[in-house]
C-alpha positions in Angstrom: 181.2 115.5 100.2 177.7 115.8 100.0 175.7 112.8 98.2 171.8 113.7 97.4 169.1 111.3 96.7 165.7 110.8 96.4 163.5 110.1 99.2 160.2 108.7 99.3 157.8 109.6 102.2 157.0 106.2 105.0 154.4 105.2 106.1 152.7 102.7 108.3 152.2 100.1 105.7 155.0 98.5 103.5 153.0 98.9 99.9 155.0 102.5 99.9 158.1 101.0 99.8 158.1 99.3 96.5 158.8 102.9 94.7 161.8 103.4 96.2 163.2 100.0 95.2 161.4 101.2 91.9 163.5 104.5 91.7 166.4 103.0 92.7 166.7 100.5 90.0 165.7 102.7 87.8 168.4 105.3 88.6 170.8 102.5 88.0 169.4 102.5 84.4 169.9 106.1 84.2 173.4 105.8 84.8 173.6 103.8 81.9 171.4 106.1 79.9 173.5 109.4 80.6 177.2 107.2 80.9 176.7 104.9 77.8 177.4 101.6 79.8 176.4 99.4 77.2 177.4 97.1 74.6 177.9 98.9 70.8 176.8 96.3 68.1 179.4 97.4 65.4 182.3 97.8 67.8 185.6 96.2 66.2 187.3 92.6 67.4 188.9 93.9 70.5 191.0 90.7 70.8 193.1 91.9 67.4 193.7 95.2 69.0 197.3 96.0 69.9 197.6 97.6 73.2 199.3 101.2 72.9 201.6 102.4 75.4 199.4 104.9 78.4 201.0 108.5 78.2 201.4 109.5 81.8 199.6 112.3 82.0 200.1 114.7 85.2 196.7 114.9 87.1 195.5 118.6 88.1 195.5 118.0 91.3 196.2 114.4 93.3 197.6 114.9 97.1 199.7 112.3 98.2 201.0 111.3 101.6 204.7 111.0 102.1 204.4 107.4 102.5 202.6 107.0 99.1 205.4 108.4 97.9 207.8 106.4 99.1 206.1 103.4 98.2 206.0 104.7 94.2 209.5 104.7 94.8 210.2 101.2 96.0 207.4 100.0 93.9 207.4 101.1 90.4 206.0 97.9 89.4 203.2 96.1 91.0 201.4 92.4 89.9 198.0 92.2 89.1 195.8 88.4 88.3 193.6 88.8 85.0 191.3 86.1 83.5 189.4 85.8 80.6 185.9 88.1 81.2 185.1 89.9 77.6 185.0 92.8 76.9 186.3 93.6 80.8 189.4 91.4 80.4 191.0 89.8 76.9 193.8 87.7 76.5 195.8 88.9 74.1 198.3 86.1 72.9 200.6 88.8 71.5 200.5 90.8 74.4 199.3 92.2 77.7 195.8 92.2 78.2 193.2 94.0 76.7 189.9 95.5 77.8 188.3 98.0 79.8 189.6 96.7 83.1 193.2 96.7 81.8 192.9 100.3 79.9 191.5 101.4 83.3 194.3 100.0 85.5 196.7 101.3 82.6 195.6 105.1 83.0 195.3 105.1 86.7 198.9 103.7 87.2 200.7 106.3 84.6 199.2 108.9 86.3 201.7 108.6 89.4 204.1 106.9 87.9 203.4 103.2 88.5 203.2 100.3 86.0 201.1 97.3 85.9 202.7 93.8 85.2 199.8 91.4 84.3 200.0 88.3 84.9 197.2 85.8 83.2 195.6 82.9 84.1 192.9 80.4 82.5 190.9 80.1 85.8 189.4 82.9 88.7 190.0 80.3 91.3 193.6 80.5 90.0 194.1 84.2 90.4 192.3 83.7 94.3 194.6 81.3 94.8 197.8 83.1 93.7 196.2 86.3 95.9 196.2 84.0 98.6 199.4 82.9 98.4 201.0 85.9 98.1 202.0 85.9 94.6 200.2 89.2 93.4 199.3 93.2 94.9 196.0 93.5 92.8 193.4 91.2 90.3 190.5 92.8 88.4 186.9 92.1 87.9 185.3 90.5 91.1 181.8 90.8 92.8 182.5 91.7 96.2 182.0 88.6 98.9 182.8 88.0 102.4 185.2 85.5 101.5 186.8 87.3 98.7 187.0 90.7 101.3 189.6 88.4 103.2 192.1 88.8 100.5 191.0 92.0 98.9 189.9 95.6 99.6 188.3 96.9 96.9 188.2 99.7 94.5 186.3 103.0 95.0 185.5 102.3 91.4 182.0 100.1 91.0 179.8 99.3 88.1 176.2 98.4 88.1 175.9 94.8 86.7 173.1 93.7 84.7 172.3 90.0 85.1 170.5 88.4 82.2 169.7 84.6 81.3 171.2 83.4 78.1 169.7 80.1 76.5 169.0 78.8 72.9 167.1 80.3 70.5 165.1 77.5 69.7 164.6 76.9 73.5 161.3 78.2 74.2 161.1 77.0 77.3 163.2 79.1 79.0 162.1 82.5 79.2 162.4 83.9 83.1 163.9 82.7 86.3 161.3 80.6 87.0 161.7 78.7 84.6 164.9 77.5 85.1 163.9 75.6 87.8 165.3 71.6 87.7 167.5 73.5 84.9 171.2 72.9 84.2 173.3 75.9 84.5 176.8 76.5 83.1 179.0 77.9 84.9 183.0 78.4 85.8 184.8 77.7 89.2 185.1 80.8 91.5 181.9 82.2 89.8 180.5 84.6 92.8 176.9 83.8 92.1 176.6 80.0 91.5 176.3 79.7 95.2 173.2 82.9 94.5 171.3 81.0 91.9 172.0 77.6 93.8 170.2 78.9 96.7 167.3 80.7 94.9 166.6 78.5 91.6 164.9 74.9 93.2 167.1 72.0 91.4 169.2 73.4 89.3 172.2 71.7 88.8 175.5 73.1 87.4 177.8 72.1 84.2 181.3 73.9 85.1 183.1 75.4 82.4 187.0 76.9 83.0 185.7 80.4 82.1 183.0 82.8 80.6 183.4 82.1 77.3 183.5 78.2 78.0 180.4 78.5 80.0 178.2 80.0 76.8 179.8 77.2 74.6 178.7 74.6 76.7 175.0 76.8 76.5 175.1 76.3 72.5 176.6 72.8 72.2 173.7 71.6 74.3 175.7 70.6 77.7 173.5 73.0 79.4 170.0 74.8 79.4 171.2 77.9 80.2 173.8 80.3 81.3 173.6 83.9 83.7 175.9 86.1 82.9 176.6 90.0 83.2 174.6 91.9 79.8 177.5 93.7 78.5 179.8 90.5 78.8 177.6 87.9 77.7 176.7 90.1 74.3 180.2 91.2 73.9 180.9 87.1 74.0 177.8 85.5 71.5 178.9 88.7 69.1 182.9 88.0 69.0 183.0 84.2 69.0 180.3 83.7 66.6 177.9 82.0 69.1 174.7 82.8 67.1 171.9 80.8 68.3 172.2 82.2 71.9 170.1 85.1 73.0 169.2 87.6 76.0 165.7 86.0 77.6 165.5 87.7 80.6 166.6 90.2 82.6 167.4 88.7 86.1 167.9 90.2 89.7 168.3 87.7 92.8 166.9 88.4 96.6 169.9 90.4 98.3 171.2 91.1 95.4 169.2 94.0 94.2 172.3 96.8 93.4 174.7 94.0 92.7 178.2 95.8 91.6 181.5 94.8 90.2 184.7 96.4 91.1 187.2 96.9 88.3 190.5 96.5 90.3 190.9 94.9 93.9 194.4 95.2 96.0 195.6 92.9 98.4 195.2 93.5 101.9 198.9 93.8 103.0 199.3 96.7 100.0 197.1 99.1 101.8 198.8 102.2 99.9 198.4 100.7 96.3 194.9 101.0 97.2 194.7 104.6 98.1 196.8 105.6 95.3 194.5 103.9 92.5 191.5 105.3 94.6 192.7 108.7 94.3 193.8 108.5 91.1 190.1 107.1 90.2 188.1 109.9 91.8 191.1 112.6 90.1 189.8 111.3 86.6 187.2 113.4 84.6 183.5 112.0 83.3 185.2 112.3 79.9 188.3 110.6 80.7 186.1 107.6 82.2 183.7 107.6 79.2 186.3 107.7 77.0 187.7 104.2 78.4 184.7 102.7 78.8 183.0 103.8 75.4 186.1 102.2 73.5 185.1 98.4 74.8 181.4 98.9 75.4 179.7 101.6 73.4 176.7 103.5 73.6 174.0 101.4 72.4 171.5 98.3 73.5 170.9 99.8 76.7 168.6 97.3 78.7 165.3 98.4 80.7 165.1 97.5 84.4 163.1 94.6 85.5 160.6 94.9 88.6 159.0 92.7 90.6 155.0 91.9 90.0 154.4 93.9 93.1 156.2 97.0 92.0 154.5 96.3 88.7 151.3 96.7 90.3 152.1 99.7 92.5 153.2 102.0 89.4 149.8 100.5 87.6 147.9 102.0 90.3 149.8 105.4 90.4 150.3 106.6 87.2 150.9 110.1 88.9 153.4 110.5 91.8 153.4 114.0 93.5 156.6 115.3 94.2 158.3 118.7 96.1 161.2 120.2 95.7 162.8 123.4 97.1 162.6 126.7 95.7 165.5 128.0 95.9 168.4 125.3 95.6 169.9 126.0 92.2 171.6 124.2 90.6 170.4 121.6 92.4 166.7 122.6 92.2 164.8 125.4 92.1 161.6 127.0 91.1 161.3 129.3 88.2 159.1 132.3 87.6 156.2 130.2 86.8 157.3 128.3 89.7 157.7 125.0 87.7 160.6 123.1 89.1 164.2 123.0 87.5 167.6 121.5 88.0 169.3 118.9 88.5 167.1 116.7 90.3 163.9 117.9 87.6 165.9 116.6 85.1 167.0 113.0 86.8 162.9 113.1 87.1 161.8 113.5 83.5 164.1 110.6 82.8 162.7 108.4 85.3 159.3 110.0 83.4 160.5 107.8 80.2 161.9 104.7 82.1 158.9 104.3 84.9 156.2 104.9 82.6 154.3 107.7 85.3 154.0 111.0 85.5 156.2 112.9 88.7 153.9 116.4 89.4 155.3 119.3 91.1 153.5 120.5 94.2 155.3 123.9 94.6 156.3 125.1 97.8 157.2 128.6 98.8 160.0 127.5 101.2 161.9 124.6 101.7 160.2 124.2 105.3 156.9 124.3 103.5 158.2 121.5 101.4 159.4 119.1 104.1 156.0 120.1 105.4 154.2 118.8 102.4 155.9 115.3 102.7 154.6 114.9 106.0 150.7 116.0 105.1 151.0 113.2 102.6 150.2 116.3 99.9 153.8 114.5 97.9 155.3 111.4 98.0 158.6 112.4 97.5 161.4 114.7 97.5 164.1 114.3 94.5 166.9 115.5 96.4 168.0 115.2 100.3 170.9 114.4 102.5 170.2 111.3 104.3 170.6 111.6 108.0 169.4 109.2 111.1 166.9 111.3 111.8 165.2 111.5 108.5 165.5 108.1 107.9 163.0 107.9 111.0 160.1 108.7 108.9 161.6 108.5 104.9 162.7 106.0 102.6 165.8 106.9 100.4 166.8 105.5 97.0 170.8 105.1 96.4 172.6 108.1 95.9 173.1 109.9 92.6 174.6 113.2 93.0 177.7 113.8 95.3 178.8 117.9 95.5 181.9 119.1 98.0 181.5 121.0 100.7 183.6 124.2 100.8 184.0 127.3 103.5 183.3 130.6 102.3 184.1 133.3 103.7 184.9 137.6 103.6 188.4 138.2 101.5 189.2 140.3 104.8 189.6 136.7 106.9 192.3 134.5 107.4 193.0 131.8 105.8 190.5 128.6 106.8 192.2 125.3 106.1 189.3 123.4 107.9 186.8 122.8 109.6 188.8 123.6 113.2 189.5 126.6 112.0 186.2 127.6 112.9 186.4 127.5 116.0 185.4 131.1 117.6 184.1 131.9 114.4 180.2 132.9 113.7 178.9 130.6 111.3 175.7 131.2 109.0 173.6 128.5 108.9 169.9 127.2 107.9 167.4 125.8 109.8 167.3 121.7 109.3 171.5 122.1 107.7 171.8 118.5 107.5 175.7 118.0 109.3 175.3 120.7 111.7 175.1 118.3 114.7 178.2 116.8 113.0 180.0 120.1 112.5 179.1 120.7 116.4 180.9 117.6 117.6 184.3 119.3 115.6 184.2 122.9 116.6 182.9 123.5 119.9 182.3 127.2 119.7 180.9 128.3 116.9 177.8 131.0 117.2 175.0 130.1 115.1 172.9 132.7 112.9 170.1 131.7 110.6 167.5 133.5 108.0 164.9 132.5 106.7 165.7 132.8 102.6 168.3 131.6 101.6 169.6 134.9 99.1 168.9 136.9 102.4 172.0 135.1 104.5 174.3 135.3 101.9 174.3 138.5 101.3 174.0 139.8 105.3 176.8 137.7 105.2 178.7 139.6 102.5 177.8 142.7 104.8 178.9 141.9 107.9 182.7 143.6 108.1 182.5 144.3 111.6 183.4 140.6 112.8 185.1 137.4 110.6 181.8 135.6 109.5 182.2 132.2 107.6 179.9 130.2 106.1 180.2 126.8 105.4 178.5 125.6 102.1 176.2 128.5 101.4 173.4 126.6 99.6 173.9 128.5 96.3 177.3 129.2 96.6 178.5 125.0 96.5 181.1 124.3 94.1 
């Protein structure tokens, strides 16, 4: 698997660096924009929903060991710690659970057969507790922590969690993190980032609450100042229980804690194969399938903006126009057109950046993709919207999180035998291009491959296609990627 981001040339000083944080929080918004992870006003009471039995539906194609197997078998039924963290987790007093988390875990389980068993509990520290003692194989919703990683491994499936400050209306006072300072803050027992804000916000002091919900209550009875909680959740919360006078003041992102996460499902650490089955389930799910769970709790709308830091302010103030190359001839991924304006994939993830960053990206076309690493290192762009990140590179470039991932497949003439993998190489001549990101990798597999290379890439491709006289593979033909 291949995962492409953007990368952002370095240099000697450190002011270059704040666009990559930049991109990369911005990218997280795009997420949102183009998965609909947010809250929808005029979504329905989810706690009155009954919970309708998950179809198991037979994936297209979900390879299992023979020990997963045979512990589907012995294990039909596994337990699994919930707690009250709207719209990711409901109690429903007629009922299992409700709520993205549980509809998730539902789906994933019917695939291969399995069933969830929820148990609930008024506290997280309770469902840590019974984790610890052995009394359950999975629990939902956590931030990862060291201490928590003890008990847990955790899903393959993340979220990117918006933090925001929630205070009184009438409470003009608070209006930033700074301001909480000498502040009391709700919060709940085994909430990840108390210890966070405790560290970073001078004198605050804490009112605890037993849950989520609680802790906003206390927010609008006057027991405390203010509240931080995830954005979907904390909406979700002042909407369903009627807690009016609260709002959203600020958006809020802590020191380390930059691309903080959830993870929808954790397994405990002596289940090891309840974990790779719900992982492989997971990545065996469609975008629709996954939009369709998550736009049934959360919606489409009230998509917040990222927050930056004054310095990255500044730095897009004074660079209203960031120069950018791309390769020429990378389609899908990108490419140049006849009028050699870029387009693709990456162009597009750009002109939405355009809209959330406020700047202008402009091309500076290049006739090869040499020419274009080129141009990063003459200082002629500042960045390249799509790359493999490698040791090497990371010598002289920045790179923002990943937001593309594509497979890698062999290709080769219908005269060859069959090439299960990569070993299967060996002996074989292998097309490649010059600066082929995991051929060093591929080298330390198969330890006699002969290498060929061509400048273009259309030209390889099809010498390749011509080349009877001997078995010729190629292995992820830049155009030909699936």
């Amino acid at each position: 698997m291949r995962k492409y981001i953007i990368l952002i040339r370095r240099r000697k000083t450190n002011r270059i660096f704040s666009v990559s944080a930049v991109l990369t929080l911005s990218l997280i918004n795009i997420f949102f924009l183009r998965t609909g992870c947010a809250t929808n006003r005029n979504s329905v009471d989810h706690t009155a929903v009954q919970q309708t039995a998950v179809q198991t539906v037979k994936p297209d194609f979900i390879s299992l060991t023979p020990e997963e197997l045979d512990w589907i078998e012995k294990h039909p039924v596994f337990r699994v710690g919930a707690f009250s963290l709207p719209p990711y987790m409901i109690h429903n007093h007629q009922g299992p659970p409700a709520g993205y988390m549980p509809d998730l875990l539902r789906t994933l389980s019917a695939r291969i057969g399995l069933t969830p068993d929820f148990l609930w509990f008024d506290q997280l520290s309770e469902v840590l507790k019974q984790a610890e003692l052995g009394n359950l194989e999975a629990a939902m919703g956590m931030i990862r922590t060291e201490e928590r990683a003890r008990l847990f491994t955790f899903s393959a499936e993340t979220m990117p969690l918006n933090m925001a400050i929630f205070a009184r209306a009438d409470n003009d006072a608070i209006h930033d993190l700074a301001s909480l300072q000498g502040k009391r803050l709700a919060s709940y027992t085994g909430y990840a980032l108390q210890k966070v804000m405790q560290e970073q916000i001078p004198g605050v002091s804490f009112v605890m609450a037993e849950d989520a919900v609680n802790m906003l209550q206390l927010v609008v009875r006057g027991q405390a100042d203010a509240a931080i909680q995830e954005l979907h959740s904390g909406r979700y919360i002042l909407r369903n229980y009627y807690l009016n006078n609260l709002e959203v003041k600020d958006y809020v992102q802590f020191r380390g804690f930059e691309q903080l996460r959830g993870h929808s499902y954790l397994v405990c650490q002596d289940v090891p194969l309840l974990q790779s089955l719900l992982d492989k389930v997971y990545l065996s799910l469609t975008e629709e399938d996954k939009q369709d769970i998550w736009k049934k709790w959360l919606g489409n709308s009230d998509i917040p903006q990222p927050t930056f830091t004054p310095e990255e302010e500044q730095w897009l103030t004074a660079h209203p126009v960031i120069p950018f190359t791309f390769d020429p001839v990378w389609a899908p991924v990108e490419f140049a057109d006849d009028n050699d304006h870029p387009q693709g994939i990456s162009s597009d993830y750009l002109h939405s950046l355009e809209k959330v960053l406020r700047v202008r990206f402009k091309p500076v076309p290049a006739d090869s993709w040499k020419q274009a690493q080129q141009l990063i290192k003459n200082g002629q762009a500042l960045l390249l919207p799509a790359l493999v990140e490698t040791r090497e590179r990371q010598k002289d470039l920045f790179f923002t999180s990943s937001y593309l991932s594509l497979p890698v497949a062999i290709f080769s003439a219908a005269n060859v035998a069959y090439l299960g993998d990569l070993k299967a190489l060996d002996g074989k001549k292998w097309l490649w291009w010059k600066g082929m990101p995991f051929r060093n990798g591929c080298c330390k597999i198969i330890r006699s491959l002969i290498f060929f290379w061509r400048k273009q890439l259309r030209r390889p491709c099809t010498w390749w296609r011509r080349a009877k006289p001997l078995p010729l593979s190629a292995l992820s033909c830049r155009q030909a990627i699936i």
